[in-house]
C-alpha positions in Angstrom: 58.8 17.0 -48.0 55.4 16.2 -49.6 52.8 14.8 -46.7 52.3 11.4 -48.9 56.2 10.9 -48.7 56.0 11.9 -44.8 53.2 9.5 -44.6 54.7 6.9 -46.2 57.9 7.0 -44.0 56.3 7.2 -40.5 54.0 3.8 -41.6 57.0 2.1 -42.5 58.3 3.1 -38.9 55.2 1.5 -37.4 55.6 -1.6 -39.5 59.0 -1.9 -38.7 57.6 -2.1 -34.8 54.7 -4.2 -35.2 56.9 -6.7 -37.2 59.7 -6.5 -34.4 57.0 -7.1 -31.6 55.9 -10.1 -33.3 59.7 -11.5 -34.3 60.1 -11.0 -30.3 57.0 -13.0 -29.5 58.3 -16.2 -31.3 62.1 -15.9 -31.5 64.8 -16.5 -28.7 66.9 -13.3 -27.6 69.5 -14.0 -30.3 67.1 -14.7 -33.5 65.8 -11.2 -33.2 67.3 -9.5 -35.6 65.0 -6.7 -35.9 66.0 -6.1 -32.3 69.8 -5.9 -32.8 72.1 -2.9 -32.9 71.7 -0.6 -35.9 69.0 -2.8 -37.6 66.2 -0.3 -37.3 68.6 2.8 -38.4 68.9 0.6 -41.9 65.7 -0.3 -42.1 64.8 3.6 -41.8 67.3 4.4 -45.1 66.0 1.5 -46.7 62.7 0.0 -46.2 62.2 -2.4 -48.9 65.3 -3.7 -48.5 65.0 -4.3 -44.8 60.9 -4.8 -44.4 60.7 -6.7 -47.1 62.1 -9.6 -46.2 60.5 -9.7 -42.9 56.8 -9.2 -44.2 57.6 -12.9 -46.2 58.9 -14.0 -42.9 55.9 -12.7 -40.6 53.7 -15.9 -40.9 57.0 -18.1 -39.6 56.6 -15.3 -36.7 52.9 -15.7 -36.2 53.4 -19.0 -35.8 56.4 -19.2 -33.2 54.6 -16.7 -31.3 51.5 -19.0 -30.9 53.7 -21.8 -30.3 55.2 -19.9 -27.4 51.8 -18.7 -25.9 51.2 -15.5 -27.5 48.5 -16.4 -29.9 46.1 -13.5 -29.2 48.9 -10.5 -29.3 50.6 -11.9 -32.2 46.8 -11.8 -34.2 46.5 -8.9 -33.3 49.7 -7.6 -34.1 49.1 -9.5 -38.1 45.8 -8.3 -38.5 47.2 -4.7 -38.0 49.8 -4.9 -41.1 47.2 -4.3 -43.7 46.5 -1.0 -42.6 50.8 0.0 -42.2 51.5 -1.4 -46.1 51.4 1.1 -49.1 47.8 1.8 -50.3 47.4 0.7 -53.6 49.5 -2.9 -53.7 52.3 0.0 -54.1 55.9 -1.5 -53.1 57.7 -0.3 -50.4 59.9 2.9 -50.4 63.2 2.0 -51.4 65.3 4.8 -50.2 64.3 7.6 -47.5 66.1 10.7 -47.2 67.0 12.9 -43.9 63.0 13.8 -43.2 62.0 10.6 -44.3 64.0 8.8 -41.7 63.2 10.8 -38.9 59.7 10.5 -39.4 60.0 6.4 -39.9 61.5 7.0 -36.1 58.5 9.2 -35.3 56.6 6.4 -36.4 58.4 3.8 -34.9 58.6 5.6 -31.5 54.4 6.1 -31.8 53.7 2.7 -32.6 56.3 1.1 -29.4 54.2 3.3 -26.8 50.9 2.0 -28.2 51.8 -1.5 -28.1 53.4 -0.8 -24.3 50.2 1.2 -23.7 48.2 -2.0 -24.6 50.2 -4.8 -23.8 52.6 -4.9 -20.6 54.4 -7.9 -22.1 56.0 -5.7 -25.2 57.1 -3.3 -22.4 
């Protein structure tokens, strides 16, 4: 596996978790669908299918989570998508392969202790 394709697939991993966290700032237990059974496992096969979506969504959750009293996590939490997206205005992976998704979970995994590091309330 090249290091850009490695790269590529343990961002999207940390995207996936930095747009759960802020779904789960603004949405009630059952509207977070990036927290249900089995979502993140797709999402790790097929990122653009499954990111996609929520990266058009993530202003909607921006502004839930402010309405709910988590203005200053949830800023933080947007301003750091930038820096997870494809360099370049490059789409999204459509498809990962076995390495690939196990480095999205690598990813994934880093990117939930950093925000439980930082922020007790994601814990």
């Amino acid at each position: 596996m090249s290091s850009s394709q490695q790269a590529e697939a343990h961002l999207c991993g940390r995207l996936y978790a930095v747009l759960a966290a802020l779904q789960s700032l603004g949405a009630p237990p059952s509207k977070r669908t990036l927290a249900k059974e089995g979502a993140s496992a797709r999402a790790s096969r097929n990122p653009y299918e499954h990111l996609h979506r929520h990266l058009q969504a993530m202003g909607g959750y921006f502004v839930d989570a402010r309405k709910r009293g988590h203005g200053d996590l949830a800023t933080e939490l947007l301003r750091s998508v930038p820096d997870l997206l494809p360099p370049g205005g490059k789409e999204l992976p459509r498809t990962f392969g076995h390495a690939q998704v196990e480095e999205f979970f690598r990813g994934l995994q880093s990117e939930q202790a950093a925000q439980r590091k930082a922020h007790a309330s994601l814990a």
